[in-house]
C-alpha positions as CSV (number, residue, x, y, z in Angstrom):
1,X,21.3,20.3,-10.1
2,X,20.0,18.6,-13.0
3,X,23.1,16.8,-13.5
4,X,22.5,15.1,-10.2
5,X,18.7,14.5,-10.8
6,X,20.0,12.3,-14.0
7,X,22.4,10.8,-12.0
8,X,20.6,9.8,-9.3
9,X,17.9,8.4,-12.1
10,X,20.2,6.0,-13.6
11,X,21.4,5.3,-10.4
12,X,17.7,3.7,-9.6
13,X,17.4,2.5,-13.2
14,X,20.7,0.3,-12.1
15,X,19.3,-0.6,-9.0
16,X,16.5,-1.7,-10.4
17,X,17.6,-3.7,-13.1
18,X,20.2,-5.3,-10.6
19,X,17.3,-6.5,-8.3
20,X,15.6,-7.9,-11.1
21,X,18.0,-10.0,-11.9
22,X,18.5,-11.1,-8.3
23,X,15.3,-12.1,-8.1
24,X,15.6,-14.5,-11.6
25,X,18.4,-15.8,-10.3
26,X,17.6,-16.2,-6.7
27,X,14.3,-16.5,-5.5
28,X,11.7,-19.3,-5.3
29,X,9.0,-16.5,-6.3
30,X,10.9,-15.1,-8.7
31,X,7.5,-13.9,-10.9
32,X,5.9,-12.2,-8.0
33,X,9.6,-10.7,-6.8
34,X,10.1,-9.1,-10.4
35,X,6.5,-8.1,-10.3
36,X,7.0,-6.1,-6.7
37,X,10.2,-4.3,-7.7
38,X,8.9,-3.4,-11.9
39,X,5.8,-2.0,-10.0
40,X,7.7,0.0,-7.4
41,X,10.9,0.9,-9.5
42,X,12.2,4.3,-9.0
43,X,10.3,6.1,-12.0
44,X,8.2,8.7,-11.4
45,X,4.8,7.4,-12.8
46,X,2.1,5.0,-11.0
47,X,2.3,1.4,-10.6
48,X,1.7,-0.4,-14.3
49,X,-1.4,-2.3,-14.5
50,X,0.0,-5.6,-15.7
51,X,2.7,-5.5,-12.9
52,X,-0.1,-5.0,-10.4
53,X,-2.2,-7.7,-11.9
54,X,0.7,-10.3,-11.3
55,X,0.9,-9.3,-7.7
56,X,-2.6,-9.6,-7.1
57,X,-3.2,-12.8,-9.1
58,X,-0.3,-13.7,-6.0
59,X,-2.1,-12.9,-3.0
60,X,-5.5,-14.3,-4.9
61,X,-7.7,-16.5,-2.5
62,X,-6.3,-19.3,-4.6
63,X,-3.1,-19.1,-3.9
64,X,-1.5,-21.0,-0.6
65,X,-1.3,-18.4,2.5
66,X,2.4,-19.0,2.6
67,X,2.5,-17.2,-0.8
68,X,0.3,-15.0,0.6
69,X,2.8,-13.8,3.8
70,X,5.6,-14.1,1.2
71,X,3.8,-10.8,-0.8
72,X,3.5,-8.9,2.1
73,X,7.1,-9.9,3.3
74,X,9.0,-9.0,-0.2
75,X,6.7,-5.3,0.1
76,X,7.7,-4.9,3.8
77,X,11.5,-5.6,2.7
78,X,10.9,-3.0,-0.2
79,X,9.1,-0.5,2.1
80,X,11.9,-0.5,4.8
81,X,15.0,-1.0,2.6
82,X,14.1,1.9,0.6
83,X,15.0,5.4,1.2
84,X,14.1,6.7,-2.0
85,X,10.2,8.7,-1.9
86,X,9.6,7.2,-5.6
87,X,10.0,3.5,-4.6
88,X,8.1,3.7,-0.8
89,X,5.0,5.5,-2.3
90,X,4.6,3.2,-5.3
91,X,4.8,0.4,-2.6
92,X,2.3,1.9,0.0
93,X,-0.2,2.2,-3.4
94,X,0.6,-1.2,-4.3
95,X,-0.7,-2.5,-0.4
96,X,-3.7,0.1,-0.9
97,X,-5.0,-1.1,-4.2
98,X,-4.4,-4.5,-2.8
99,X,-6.5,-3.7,0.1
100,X,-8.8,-2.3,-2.1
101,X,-9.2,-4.4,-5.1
102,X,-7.6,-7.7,-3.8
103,X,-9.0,-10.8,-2.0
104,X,-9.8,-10.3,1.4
105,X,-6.9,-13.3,2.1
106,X,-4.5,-10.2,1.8
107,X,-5.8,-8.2,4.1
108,X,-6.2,-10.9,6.6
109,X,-2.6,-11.8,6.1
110,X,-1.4,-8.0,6.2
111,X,-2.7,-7.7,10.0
112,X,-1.4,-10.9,11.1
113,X,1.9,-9.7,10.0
114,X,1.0,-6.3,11.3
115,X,0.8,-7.9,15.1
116,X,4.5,-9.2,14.1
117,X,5.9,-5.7,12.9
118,X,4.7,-2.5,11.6
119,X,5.0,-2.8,7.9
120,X,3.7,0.8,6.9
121,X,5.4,2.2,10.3
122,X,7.4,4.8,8.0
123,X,7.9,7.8,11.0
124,X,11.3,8.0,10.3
125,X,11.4,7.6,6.6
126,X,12.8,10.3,4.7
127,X,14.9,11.3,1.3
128,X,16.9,14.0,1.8
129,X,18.0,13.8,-2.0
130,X,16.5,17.3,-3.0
131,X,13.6,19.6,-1.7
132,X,10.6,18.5,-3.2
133,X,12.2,14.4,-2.0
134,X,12.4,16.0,1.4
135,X,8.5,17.5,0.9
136,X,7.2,14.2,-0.6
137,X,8.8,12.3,2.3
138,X,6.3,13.9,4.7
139,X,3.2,12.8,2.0
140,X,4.7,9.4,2.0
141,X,5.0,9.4,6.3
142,X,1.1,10.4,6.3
143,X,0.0,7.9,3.7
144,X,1.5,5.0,5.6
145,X,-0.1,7.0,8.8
146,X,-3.6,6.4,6.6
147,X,-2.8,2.7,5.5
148,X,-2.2,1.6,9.0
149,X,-5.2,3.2,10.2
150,X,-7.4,1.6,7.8
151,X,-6.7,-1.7,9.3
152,X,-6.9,-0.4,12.3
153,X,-10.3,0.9,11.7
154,X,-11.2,-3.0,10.1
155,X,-9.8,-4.7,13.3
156,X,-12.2,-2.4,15.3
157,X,-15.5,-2.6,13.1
158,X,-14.9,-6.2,11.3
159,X,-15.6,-4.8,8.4
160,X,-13.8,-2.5,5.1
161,X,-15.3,0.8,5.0
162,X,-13.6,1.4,2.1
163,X,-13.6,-2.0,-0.3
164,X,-17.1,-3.4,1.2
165,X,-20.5,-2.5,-0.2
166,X,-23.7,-4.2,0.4
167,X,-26.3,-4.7,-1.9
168,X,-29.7,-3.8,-1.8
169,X,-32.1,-6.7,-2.9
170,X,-32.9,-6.3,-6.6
171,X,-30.0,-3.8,-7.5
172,X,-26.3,-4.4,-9.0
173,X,-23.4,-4.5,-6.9
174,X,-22.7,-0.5,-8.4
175,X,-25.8,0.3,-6.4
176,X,-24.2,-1.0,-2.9
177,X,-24.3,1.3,0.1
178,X,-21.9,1.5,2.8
179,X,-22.5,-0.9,5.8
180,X,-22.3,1.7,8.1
181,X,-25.2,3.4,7.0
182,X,-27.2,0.0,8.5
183,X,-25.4,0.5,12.3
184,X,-28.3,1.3,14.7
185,X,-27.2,4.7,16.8
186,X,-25.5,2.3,19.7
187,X,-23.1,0.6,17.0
188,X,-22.7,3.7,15.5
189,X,-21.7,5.6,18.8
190,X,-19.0,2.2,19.5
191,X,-17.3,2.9,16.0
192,X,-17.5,6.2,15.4
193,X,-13.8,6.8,16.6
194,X,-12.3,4.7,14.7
195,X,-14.3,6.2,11.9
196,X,-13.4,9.9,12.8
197,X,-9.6,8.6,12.7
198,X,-9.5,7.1,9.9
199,X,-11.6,10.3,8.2
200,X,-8.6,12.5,10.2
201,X,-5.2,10.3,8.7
202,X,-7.5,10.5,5.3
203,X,-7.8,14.4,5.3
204,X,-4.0,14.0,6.0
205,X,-3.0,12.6,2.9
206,X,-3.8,15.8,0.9
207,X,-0.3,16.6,-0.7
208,X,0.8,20.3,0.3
209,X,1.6,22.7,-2.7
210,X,5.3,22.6,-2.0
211,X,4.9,18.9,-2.8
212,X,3.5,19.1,-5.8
């Protein structure tokens, strides 16, 4: 068995490096497409800062929305090419921190290509490499469950419950409050499915023990 957990590491340290240079050689984004697959490679750790900083330095407001769609078509590809649990988690936490952290460009962009295809549609993902791959498949199914919802939950209420904050006159941005706290009880009563939802497909993402 462990044998066959080094193998199948080198394997994805080879397949790594061999899409890395790929994208050098071949692509017109070459920076962002070694960026995506450093950040998503197929070691078991987070996504590296400085990886993520070039992706989202990509998908800035600044940046054309053609580069834009290209970001969220090299993840897509990455997402649905992969059948390894190491590389489609690190990608789903590169589109959340994105959502999270990143210019609101992205997340416009994200459901335009949503309406297209369903880029976090992972309901038949799976690794079957070994048990706890099999467990963490089902984490990775229910995080993309959450991430889809969450722009559901925009497209409804027009607003980020998670990334947006208003701030009250004459205190820091730290200070904000969430906006739905300001809905009167009719606005409230409108959204409050798509809240309970995304609260449900939240609750969801809690890893089982098995997984861990």
């Amino acid at each position: 068995m462990a044998s066959m957990q080094s193998w199948r590491k080198a394997y994805g340290a080879i397949k790594d490096t061999t899409t890395v240079s790929l994208a050098n050689i071949n692509s017109d984004f070459k920076d962002l497409d070694v960026a995506i697959v450093k950040a998503t490679n197929h070691v078991e750790c987070p996504p590296k800062e400085r990886h993520l900083r070039k992706i989202a330095a990509a998908t800035s407001i600044a940046r054309p929305r053609a580069d834009i769609a290209y970001c969220i078509h090299a993840l897509s590809r990455r997402l649905s090419k992969t059948r390894n649990w190491i590389v489609a988690l690190k990608t789903l936490v590169v589109v959340h921190r994105l959502l999270r952290e990143g210019d609101p460009t992205f997340r416009e962009e994200l459901l335009n290509f949503t309406q297209r295809g369903r880029i976090l549609q992972l309901s038949n993902f799976k690794d079957d490499s070994s048990p706890i791959a099999w467990d963490c498949s089902a984490w990775v199914r229910t995080y993309g469950q959450f991430l889809e919802e969450r722009l559901e939950c925009f497209r409804i209420l027009k607003y980020d419950v998670e990334a947006e904050r208003l701030s009250k006159q004459g205190q820091g941005p730290e200070k904000g409050h969430s906006r739905t706290r300001d809905l009167d009880s009719q606005d409230l009563l409108e959204q409050l499915p798509a809240l309970q939802q995304l609260l449900y497909r939240l609750v969801g993402c809690r890893a089982s023990i098995s997984s861990l």
